[in-house]
C-alpha positions in Angstrom: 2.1 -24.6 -18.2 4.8 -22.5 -19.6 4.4 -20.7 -22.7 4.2 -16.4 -23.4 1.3 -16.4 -26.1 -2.1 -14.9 -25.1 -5.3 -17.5 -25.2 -7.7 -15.1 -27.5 -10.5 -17.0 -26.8 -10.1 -17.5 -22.8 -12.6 -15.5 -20.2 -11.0 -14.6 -16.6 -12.8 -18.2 -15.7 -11.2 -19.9 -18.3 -7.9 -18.6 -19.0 -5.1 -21.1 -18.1 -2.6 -20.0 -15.3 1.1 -20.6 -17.4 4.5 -19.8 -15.6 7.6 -17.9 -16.9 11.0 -17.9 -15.4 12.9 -15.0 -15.5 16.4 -14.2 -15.5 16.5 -12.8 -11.4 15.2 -17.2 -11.4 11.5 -16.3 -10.3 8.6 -18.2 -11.8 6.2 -16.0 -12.7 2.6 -17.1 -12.8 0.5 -15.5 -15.0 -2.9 -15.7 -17.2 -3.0 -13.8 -20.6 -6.0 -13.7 -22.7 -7.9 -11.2 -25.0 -7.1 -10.3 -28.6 -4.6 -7.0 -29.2 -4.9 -5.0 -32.4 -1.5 -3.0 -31.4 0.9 -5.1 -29.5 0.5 -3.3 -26.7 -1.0 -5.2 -23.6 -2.2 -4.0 -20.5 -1.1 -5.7 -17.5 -2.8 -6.0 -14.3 -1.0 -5.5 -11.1 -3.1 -6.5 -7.7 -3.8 -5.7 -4.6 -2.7 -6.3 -0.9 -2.9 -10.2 -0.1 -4.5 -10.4 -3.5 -3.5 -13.7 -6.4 -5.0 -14.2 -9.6 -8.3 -15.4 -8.9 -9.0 -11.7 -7.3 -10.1 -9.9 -10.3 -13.4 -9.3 -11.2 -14.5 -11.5 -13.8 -17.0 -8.0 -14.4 -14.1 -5.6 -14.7 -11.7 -8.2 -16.6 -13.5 -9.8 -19.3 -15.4 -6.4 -21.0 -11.5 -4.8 -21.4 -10.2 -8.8 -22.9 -13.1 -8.4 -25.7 -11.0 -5.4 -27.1 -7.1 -6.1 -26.0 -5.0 -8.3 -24.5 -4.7 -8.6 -20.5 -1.9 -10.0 -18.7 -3.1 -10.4 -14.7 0.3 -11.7 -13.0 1.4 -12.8 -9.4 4.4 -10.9 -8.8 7.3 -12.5 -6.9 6.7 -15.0 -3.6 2.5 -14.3 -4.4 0.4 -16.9 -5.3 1.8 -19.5 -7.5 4.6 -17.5 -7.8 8.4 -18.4 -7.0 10.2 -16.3 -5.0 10.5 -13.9 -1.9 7.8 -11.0 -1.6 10.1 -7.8 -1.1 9.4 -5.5 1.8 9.7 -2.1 -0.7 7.6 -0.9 -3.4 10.7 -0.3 -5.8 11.8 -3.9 -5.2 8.4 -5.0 -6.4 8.5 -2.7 -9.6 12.1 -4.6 -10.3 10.4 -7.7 -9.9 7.9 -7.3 -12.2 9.9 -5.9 -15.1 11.9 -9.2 -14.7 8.7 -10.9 -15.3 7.8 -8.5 -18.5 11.3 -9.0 -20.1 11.0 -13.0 -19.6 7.4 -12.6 -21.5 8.7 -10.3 -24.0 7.0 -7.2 -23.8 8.9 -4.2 -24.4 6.0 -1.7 -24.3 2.7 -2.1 -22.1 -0.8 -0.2 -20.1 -0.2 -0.9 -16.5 -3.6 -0.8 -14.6 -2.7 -0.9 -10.6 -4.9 -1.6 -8.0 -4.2 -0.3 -3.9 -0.5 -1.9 -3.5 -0.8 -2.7 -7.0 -1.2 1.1 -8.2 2.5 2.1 -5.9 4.1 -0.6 -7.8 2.2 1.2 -11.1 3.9 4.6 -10.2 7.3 2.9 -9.9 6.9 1.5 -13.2 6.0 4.5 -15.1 9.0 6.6 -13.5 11.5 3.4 -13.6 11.1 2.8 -17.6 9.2 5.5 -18.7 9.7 4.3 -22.2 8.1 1.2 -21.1 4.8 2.3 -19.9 2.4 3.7 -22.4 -0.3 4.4 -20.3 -1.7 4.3 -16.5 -4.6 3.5 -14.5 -4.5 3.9 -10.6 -7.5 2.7 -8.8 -7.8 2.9 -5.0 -4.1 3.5 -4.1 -2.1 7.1 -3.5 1.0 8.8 -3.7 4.1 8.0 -1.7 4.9 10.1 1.5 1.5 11.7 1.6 -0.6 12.7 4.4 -2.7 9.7 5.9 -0.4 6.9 3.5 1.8 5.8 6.4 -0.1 2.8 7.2 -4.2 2.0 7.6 -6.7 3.1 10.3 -7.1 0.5 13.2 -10.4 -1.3 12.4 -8.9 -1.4 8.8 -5.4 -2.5 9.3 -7.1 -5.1 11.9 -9.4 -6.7 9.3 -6.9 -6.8 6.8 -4.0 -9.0 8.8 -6.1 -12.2 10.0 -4.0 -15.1 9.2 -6.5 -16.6 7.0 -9.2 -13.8 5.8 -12.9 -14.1 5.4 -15.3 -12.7 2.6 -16.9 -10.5 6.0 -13.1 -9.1 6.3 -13.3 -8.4 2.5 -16.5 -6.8 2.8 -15.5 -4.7 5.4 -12.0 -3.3 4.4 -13.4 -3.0 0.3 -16.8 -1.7 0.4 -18.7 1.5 1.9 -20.2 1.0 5.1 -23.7 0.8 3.6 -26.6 -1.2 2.7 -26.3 -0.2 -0.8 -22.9 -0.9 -1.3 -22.5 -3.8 1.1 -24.8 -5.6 -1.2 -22.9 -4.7 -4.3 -20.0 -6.7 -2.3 -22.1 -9.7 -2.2 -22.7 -9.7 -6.0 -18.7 -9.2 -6.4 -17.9 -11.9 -3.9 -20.2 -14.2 -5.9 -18.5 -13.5 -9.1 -15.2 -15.0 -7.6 -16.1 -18.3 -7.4 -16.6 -18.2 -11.2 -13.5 -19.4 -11.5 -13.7 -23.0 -10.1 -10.6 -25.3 -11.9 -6.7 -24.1 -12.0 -7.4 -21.8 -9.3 -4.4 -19.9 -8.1 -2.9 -21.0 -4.7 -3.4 -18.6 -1.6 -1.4 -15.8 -0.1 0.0 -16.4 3.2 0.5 -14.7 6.1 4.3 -14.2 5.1 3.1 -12.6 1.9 0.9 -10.1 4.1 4.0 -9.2 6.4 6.1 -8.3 3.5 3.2 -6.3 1.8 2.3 -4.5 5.0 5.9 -3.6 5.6 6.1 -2.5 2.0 2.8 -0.4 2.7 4.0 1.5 5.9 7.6 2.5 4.1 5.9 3.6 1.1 3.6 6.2 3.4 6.1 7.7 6.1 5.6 11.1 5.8 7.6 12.6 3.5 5.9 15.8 1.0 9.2 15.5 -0.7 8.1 12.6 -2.7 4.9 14.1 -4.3 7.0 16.1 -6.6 8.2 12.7 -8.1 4.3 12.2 -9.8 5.3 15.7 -11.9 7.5 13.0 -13.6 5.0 10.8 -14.8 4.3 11.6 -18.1 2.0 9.1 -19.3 -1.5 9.2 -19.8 -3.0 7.9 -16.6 -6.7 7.8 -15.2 -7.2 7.7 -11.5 -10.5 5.9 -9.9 -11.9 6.0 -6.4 -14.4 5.4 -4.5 -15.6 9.0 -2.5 -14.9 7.1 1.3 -12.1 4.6 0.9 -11.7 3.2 4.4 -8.4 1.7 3.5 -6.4 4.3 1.5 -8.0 7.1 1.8 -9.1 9.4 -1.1 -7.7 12.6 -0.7 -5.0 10.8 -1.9 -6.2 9.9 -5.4 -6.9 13.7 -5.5 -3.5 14.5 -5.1 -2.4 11.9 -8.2 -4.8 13.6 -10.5 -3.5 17.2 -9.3 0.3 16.2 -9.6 0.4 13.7 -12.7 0.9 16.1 -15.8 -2.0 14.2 -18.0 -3.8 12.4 -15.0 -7.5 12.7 -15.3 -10.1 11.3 -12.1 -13.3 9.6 -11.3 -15.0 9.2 -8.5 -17.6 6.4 -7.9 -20.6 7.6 -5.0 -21.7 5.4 -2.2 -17.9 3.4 -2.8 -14.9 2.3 -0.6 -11.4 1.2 -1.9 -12.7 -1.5 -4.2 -14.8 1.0 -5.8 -13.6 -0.9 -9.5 -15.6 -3.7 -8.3 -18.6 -2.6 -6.9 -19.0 -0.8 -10.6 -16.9 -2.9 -12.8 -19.4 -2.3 -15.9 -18.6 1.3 -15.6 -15.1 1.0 -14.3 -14.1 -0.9 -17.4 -16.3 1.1 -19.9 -14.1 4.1 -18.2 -10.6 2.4 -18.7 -11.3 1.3 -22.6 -12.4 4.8 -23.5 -9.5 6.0 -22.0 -7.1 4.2 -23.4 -8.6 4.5 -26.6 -8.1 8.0 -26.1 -4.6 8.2 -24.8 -3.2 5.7 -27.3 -4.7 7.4 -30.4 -2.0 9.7 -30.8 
């Protein structure tokens, strides 16, 4: 289905996946739902390995009752036409070719993991563009412990075809507690059952990964780049992320000029969906906040 207006009425199970090809000749597949009272949408940029059907329906559908979401495959992911680049600035490109084939001048970026370094990119690239940030379980280019994942981590994460035990392990504190909030989050993505969104493939995780390691080589130089983010942004995290790990987020919220930061207890890297009532009742206050000006 190709078409650029939102569905107001769609949920994150409902909410028909439409293309949109832009002028570097990439479809783009996309859902857009929710009901905007500004004009101003916030788009939803995901993780490593991760397609459409890999938000949480619990973290998605509370921010859509009050504004209009855009969750998107960027190039080569998903249903998405297209080779996945191997740098985090070629994604950002990408994905502003994808926004100017939709028509949106002006947008809230909400970036999760490999999602939130393509967020950053954004928000420096076209600052004009980018009214407001969130960054959830992701960290600042060339900073300590970014260049790559810890063994066990980096070994669940690359199996050709991953399992919801990978997923638990790599997303979700080491815990009873939290392990079972996994379960509950796992459950919710098979809400979804028609249109689903086609599967990432190993090639897609190559790409990713090699994006990942080039975005983290050591390099302290590149934290004073996040003085020049000027927009609002809100950083969540869990307090143990296995997978990128949260001294990082620390570091956003001390170097972004208006960056505030939450940490979730007892949480991992996909701390957003372990809470996703509280994660989303976070974001809309906040960007209520910064966009009241």
């Amino acid at each position: 289905m190709s078409t650029t207006a939102p569905t107001t009425a769609a949920t994150t199970a409902t909410a028909p996946t439409r293309t949109v090809t832009a002028a570097n000749g990439v479809s783009y597949a996309y859902r857009r739902f929710g009901s905007s009272t500004d004009g101003v949408p916030l788009v939803f940029l995901m993780h490593f390995r991760g397609n459409l059907d890999s938000w949480d329906p619990a973290l998605i559908d509370p921010l859509a009752a009050h504004r209009e979401v855009i969750l998107v495959d960027n190039a080569g992911v998903g249903a998405s036409t297209g080779t996945v680049p191997s740098t985090v600035a070629q994604m950002a490109t990408d994905l502003f070719a994808c926004t100017d084939a939709l028509g949106i001048r002006r947008f809230d970026v909400f970036g999760f993991s490999l999602g939130g370094f393509v967020a950053q990119d954004l928000a420096l690239l076209r600052p004009w563009a980018v009214r407001a940030l969130v960054l959830a379980g992701t960290g600042p280019a060339g900073a300590p412990t970014m260049h790559g994942w810890r063994e066990d981590i980096e070994r669940e994460s690359r199996h050709d075809v991953p399992t919801a035990e990978n997923l638990l392990y790599i997303f979700f504190a080491h815990t009873d507690t939290s392990r079972a909030l996994g379960v509950e989050f796992l459950q919710r993505l098979g809400t979804r059952t028609e249109d689903r969104d086609t599967p990432t493939t190993p090639a897609v995780r190559d790409a990713q990964y090699d994006a990942v390691l080039a975005w983290g080589v050591p390099d302290t130089t590149k934290l004073e780049r996040l003085t020049a983010i000027r927009q609002p942004t809100l950083v969540l995290q869990g307090d143990d992320d296995l997978m990128i790990r949260t001294p990082g987020s620390h570091t956003l919220a001390g170097l972004i000029p208006d960056a505030r930061l939450h940490v979730f207890p007892d949480a991992a890297h996909a701390s957003i969906f372990q809470y996703p009532g509280e994660a989303a009742a976070l974001v809309e206050q906040f960007l209520t906040a910064a966009t009241a000006a």
